[in-house]
C-alpha positions as CSV (number, residue, x, y, z in Angstrom):
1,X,39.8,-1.0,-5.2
2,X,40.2,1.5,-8.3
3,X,37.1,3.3,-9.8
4,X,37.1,4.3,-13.2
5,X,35.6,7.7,-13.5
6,X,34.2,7.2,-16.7
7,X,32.2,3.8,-15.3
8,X,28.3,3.9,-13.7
9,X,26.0,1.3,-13.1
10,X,22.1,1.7,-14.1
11,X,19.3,0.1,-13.2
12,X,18.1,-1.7,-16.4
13,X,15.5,-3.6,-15.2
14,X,13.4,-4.3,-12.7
15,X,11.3,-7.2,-10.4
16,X,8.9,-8.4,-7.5
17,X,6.8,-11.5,-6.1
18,X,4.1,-11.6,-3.4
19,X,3.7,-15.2,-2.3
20,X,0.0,-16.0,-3.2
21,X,-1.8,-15.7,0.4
22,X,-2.8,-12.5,0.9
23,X,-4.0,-11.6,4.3
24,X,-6.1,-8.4,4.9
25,X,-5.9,-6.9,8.5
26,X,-9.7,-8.4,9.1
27,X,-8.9,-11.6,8.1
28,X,-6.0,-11.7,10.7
29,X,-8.0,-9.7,13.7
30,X,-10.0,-12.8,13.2
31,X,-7.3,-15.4,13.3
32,X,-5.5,-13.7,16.2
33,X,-9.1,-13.2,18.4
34,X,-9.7,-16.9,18.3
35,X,-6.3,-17.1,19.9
36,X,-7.7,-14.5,22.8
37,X,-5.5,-11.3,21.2
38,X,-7.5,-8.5,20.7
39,X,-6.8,-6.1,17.5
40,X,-8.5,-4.1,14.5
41,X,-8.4,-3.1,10.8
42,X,-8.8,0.3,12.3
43,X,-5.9,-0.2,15.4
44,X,-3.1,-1.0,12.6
45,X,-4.1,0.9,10.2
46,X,-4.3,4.4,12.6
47,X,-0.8,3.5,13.8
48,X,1.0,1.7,10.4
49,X,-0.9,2.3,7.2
50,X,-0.9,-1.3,6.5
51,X,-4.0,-2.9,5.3
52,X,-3.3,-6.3,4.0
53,X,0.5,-8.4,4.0
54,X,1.3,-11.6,2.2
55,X,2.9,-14.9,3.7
56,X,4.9,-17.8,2.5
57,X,4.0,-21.0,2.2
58,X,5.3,-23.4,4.8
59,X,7.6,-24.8,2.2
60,X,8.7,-21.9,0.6
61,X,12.4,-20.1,1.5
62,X,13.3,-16.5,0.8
63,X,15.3,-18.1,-2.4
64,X,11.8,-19.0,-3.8
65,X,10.8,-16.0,-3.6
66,X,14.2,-14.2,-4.5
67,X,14.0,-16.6,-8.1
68,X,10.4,-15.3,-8.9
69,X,11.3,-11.6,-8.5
70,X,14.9,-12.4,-10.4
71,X,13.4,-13.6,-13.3
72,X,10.9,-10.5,-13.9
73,X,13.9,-8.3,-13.1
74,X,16.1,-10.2,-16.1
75,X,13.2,-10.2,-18.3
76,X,12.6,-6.6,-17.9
77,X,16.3,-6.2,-18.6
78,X,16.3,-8.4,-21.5
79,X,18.8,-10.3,-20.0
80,X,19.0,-13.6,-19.2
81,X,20.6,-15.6,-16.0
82,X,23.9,-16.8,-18.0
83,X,24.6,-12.5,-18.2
84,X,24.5,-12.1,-14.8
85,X,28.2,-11.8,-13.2
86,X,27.4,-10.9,-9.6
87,X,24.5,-11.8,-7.5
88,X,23.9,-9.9,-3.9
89,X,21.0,-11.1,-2.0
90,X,20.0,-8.8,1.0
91,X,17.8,-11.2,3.7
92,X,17.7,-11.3,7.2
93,X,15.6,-14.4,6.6
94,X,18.0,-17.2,4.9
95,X,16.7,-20.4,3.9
96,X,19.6,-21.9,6.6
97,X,22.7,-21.0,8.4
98,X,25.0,-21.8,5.0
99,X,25.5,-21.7,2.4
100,X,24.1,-18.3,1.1
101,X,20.9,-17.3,0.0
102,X,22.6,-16.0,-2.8
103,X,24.2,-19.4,-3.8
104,X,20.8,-21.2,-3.3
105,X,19.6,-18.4,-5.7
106,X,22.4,-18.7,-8.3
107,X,21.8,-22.5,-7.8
108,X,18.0,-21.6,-9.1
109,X,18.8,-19.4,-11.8
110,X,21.0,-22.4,-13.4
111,X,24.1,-20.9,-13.5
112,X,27.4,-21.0,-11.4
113,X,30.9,-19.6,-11.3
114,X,29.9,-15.9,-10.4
115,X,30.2,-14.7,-7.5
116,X,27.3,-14.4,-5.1
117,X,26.7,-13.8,-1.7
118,X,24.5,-12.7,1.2
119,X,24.1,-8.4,2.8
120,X,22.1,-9.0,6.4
121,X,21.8,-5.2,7.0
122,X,17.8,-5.9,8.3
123,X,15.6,-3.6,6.1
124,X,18.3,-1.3,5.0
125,X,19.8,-4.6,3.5
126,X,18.8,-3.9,-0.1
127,X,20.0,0.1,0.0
128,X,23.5,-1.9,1.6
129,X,23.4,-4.6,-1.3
130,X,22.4,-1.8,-4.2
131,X,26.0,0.1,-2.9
132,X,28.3,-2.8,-2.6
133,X,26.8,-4.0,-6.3
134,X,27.6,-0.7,-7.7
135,X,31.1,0.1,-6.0
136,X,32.1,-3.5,-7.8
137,X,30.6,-2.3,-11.0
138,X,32.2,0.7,-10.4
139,X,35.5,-0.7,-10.0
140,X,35.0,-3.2,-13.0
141,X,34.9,-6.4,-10.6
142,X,31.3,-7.1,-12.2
143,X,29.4,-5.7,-15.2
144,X,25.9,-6.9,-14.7
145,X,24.9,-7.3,-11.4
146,X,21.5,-9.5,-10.1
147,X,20.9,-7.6,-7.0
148,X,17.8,-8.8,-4.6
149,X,16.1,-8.6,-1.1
150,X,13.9,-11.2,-0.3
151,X,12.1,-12.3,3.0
152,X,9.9,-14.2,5.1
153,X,9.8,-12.8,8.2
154,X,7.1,-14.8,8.7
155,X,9.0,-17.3,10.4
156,X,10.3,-14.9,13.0
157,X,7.1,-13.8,14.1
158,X,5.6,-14.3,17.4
159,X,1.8,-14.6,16.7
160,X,0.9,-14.0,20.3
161,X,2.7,-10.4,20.3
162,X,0.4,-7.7,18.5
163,X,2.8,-5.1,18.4
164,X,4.8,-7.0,16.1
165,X,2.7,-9.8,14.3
166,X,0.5,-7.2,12.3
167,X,3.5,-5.2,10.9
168,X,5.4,-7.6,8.8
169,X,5.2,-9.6,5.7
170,X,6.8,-11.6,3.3
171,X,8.3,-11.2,-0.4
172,X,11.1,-10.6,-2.4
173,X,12.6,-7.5,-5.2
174,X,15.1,-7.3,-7.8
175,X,17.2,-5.0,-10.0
176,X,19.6,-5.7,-12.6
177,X,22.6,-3.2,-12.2
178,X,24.4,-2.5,-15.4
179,X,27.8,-0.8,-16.3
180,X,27.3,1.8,-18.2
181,X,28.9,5.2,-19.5
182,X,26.0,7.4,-18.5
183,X,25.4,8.3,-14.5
184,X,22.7,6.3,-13.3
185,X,24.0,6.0,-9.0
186,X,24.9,9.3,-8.0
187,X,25.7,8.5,-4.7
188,X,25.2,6.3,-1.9
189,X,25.2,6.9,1.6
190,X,25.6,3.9,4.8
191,X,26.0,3.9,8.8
192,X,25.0,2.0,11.5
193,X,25.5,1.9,15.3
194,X,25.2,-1.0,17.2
195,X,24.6,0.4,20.0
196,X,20.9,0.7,19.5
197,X,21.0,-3.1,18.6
198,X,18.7,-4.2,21.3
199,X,16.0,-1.9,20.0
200,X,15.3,-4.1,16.8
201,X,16.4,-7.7,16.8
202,X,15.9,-11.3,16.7
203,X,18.2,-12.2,19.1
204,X,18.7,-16.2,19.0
205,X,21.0,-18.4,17.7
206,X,21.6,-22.2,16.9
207,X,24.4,-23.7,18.9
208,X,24.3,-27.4,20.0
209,X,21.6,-28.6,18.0
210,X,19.6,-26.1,19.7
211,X,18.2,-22.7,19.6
212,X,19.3,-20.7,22.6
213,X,17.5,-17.1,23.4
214,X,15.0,-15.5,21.7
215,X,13.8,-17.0,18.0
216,X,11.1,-14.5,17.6
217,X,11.3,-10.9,16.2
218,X,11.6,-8.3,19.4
219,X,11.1,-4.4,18.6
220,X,10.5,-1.3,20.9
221,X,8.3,0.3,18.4
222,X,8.7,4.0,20.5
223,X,12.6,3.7,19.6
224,X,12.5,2.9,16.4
225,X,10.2,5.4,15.0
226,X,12.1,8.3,16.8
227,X,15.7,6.9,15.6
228,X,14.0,6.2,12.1
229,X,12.6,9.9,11.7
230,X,16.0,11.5,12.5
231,X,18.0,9.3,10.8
232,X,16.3,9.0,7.5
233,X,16.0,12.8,7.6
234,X,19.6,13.0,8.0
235,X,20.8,10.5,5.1
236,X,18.4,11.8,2.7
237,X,20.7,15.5,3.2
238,X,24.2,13.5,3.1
239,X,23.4,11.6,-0.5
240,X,21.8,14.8,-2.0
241,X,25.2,16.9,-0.8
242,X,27.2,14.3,-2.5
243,X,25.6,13.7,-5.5
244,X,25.6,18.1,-6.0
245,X,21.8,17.4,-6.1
246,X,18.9,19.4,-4.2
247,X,15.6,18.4,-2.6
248,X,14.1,20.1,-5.6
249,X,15.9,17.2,-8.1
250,X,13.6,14.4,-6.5
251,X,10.9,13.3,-8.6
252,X,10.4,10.3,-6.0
253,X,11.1,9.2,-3.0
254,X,10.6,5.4,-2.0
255,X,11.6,4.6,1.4
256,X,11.5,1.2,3.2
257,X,8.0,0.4,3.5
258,X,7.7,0.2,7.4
259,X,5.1,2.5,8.6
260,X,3.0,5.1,6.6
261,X,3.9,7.8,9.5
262,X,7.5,7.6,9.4
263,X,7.3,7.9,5.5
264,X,5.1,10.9,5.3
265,X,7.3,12.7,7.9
266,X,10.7,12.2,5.6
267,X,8.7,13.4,2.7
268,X,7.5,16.2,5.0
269,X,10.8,17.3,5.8
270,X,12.5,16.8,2.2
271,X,9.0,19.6,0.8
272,X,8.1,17.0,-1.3
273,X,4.7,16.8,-2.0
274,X,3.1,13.5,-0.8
275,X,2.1,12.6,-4.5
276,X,5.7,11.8,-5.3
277,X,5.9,9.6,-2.2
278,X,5.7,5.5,-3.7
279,X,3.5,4.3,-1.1
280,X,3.2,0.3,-0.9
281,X,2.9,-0.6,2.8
282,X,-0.5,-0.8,2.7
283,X,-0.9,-4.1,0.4
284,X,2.3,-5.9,1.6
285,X,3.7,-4.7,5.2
286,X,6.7,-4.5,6.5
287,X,8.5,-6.8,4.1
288,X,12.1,-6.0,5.2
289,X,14.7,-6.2,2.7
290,X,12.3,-6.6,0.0
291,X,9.8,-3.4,1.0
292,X,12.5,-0.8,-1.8
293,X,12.7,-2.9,-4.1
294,X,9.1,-4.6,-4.6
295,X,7.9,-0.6,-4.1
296,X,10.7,0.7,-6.8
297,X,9.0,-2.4,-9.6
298,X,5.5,-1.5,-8.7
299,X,5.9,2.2,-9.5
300,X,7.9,1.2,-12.5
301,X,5.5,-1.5,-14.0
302,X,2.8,1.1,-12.9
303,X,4.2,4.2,-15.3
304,X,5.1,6.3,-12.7
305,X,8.6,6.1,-12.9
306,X,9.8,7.2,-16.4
307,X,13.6,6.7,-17.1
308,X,15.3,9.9,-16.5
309,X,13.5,10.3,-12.9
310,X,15.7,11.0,-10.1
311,X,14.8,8.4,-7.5
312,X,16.0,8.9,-3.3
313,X,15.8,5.2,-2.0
314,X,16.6,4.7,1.9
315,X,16.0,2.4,4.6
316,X,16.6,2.4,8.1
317,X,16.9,-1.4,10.1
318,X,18.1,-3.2,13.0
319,X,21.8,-2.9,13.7
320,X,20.8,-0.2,13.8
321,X,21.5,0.3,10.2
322,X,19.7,3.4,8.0
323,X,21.3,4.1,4.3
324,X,20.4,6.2,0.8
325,X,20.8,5.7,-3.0
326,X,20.2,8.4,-5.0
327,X,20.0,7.7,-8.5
328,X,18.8,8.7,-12.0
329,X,16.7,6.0,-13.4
């Protein structure tokens, strides 16, 4: 692949949808007692932050979602679907096995011929999606990229399992990634190591007309948060060493929206002051792939984010994935 040195991409626009049902931690302590499961608004919020989540109609796929959030990403572009030559959806939560999300997507949008396909990098699949989309850029394989994460994770839940139910949500974010002749990625940064796979996963699969093993979503929560704090920590370092950058050059930080603990910690440890910390969890949960970027349009459609802010974006996800984008917006 040859990169032209004189060829970025920039975010030109960006986009988010909630599904409509909006379930606050009370309202679901409620739904799970009657089911004999004991929890609080006090219980999740202590130990995640989160205070309220949204979830998908029974009808609605991940590529709902993904269009909704598309189209107020293009409009806040000024671009329309017939521009876009690349489409990336990060989901761990595809409408089915095949085709792609990100076909069903392009199907939506009205448009064909461009390439489009899926990233299933968990909830560092939009950070994994965000650096493939700029590398083609980049090498002049796309000029305008639609890049989106989109979930309902919903539908993985086990709603007899406490530990796991309360923490997740559903929606979808987009960006519109442009060439351009001025910086806008810095740098990017991505691992994984499959050996900590078991730690995070939904580990069944369709074979035979069947689903053998495990449909639901299965986490130890103890393992994650201690391989999300020293990862995150360590990524954050790698992407500001490549990029030439220092802690100092973040004006925001806007992790994956997982727990408000883990967040406050990597702020913690980069001395940036919580007020430059894009905090989100609380009104939508753990929404996987989605959390960056429905966290990156909030704070943008909020003011908060002015162009010429340098953003740090990372994630950290089953695989075990964890990545970073550093960027000038």
């Amino acid at each position: 692949m040859t990169l032209f040195s004189d060829r970025y991409s920039r975010i030109t626009g960006t986009g988010s949808y909630l599904p409509p049902r909006r379930v606050t931690n009370a309202e679901f302590a409620a739904e799970l007692a009657a089911q004999g499961i004991e929890t609080s608004d006090a219980w999740i919020v202590e130990r995640t932050g989160i205070r309220a989540r949204h979830f998908a109609a029974p009808d609605v796929a991940s590529s709902d979602l993904a269009l909704h959030a598309a189209r107020h990403a293009l409009e806040a572009a000024g671009r329309t679907a017939a521009d876009i030559d690349l489409i990336i959806v990060a989901t761990s939560t595809p409408d089915m096995v095949f085709p792609s999300t990100a076909c069903l997507l392009q199907h939506k949008l009205g448009v064909a011929g461009c390439p489009a396909f899926d990233v299933q990098a968990v909830c560092s699949g939009f950070v994994y999606a965000l650096s493939v989309a700029d590398a083609m850029i980049k090498s002049g394989a796309a000029h305008c990229a639609l890049v989106v994460g989109a979930e309902v994770f919903s539908r993985i839940l086990d709603f007899k399992d406490r530990t796991t139910c309360v923490l997740f949500g559903d929606g979808a974010g987009a960006v519109v990634l442009e060439a351009s002749d001025r910086p806008g990625i810095l740098a990017t940064e991505l691992h994984a190591d499959g050996s900590h796979s078991g730690v995070l996963c939904t580990p069944g699969t369709v074979s035979g007309g069947q689903v053998l093993g495990e449909p639901f979503l299965k986490m130890d929560g103890q393992a994650v948060f201690k391989l999300a704090v020293k990862v995150l920590d360590e990524v954050a370092r790698a992407v500001l060493d490549k990029a030439g950058r220092q802690d100092s050059d973040i004006d925001w930080l806007i992790p994956h929206q997982a727990n408000i603990r883990i967040m406050q910690g990597t702020a913690k440890k980069l001395k940036l002051p919580q007020d430059k910390l894009i905090v989100t969890v609380d009104e939508h949960g753990n929404t996987s792939a989605a959390s960056i970027p429905l966290a990156l349009d909030h704070a943008v459609r909020q003011g908060r984010i002015q162009r010429g802010d340098t953003l740090l974006l990372e994630g950290v996800g089953g695989g075990f994935t964890w990545g970073a984008v550093l960027l000038d917006y």
